[in-house]
C-alpha positions as CSV (number, residue, x, y, z in Angstrom):
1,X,47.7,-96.2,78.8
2,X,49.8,-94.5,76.3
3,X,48.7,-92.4,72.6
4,X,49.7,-93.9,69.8
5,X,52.3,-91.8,68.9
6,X,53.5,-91.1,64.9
7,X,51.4,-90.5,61.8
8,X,49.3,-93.7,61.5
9,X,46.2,-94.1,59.7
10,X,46.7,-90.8,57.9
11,X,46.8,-90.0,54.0
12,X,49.7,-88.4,53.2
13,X,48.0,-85.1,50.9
14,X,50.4,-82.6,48.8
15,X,50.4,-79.2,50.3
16,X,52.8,-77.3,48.7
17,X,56.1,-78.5,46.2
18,X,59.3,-76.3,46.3
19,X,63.0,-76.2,45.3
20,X,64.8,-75.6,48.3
21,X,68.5,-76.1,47.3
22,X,70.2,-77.0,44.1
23,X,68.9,-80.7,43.1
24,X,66.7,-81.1,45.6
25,X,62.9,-81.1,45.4
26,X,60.6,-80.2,48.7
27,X,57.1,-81.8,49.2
28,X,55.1,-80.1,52.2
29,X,52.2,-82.4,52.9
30,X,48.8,-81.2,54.7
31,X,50.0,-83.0,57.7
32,X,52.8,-80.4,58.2
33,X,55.6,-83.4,57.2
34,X,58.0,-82.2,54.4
35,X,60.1,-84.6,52.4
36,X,62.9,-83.4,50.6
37,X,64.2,-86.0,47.1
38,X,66.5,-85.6,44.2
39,X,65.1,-84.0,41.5
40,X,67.4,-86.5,39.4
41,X,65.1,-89.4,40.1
42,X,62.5,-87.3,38.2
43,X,63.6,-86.5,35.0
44,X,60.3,-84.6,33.9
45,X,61.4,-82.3,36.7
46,X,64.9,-82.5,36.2
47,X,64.7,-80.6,32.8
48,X,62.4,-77.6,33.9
49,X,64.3,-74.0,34.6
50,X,63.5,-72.6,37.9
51,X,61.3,-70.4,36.3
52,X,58.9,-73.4,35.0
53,X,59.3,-75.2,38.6
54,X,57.3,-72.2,40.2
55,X,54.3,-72.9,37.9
56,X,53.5,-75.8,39.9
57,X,49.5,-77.1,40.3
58,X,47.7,-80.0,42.5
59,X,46.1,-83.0,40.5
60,X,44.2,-85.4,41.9
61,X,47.3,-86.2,44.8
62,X,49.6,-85.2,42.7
63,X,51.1,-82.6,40.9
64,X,52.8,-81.1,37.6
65,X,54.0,-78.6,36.0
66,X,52.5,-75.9,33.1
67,X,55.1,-77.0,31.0
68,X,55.0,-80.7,31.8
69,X,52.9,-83.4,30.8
70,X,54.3,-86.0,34.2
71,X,52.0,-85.5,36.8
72,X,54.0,-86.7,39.9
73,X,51.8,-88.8,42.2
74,X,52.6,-89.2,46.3
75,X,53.6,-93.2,45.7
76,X,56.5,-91.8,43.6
77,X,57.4,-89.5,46.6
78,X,57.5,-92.2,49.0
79,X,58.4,-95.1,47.1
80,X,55.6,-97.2,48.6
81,X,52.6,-98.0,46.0
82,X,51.2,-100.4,47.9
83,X,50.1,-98.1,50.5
84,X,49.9,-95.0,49.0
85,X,48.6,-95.9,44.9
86,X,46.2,-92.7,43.5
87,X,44.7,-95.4,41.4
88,X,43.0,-99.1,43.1
């Protein structure tokens, strides 16, 4: 009989957000998975200096910014709310 191999049944929790390369926007999640997006799909983001992306905080599963008022929830990461909405 074979494990069940992959990440099933787990909630995907924000570890740690970073700005590895010009446009692009890193998640690490507790899991150890990292998912890299375009920062252009989040204009909140988009408009922050590099200085203002570093003074990044968790909310709830989410996250923001000091000078931001988005807070950027995992469904917007993954593009699945059915599965993965902060809110029932």
């Amino acid at each position: 009989m074979y494990a069940i191999e992959g990440y099933w049944n787990v909630v995907p929790r924000i570890k740690e957000v970073s700005f590895p390369a010009r446009g692009k926007m890193q998640i690490l999640l507790q899991d150890g998975r990292i998912i890299v997006v375009a920062v252009s799909k989040f204009p909140s983001v988009q408009k922050l200096s590099m200085a203002q992306r570093k003074k990044w905080y968790l909310i709830g599963n989410g996250f923001s910014f000091d000078d931001c008022s988005e807070v950027i929830h995992i469904e917007q990461i993954l593009g699945n709310f059915a599965n993965y909405a902060h809110e029932a």
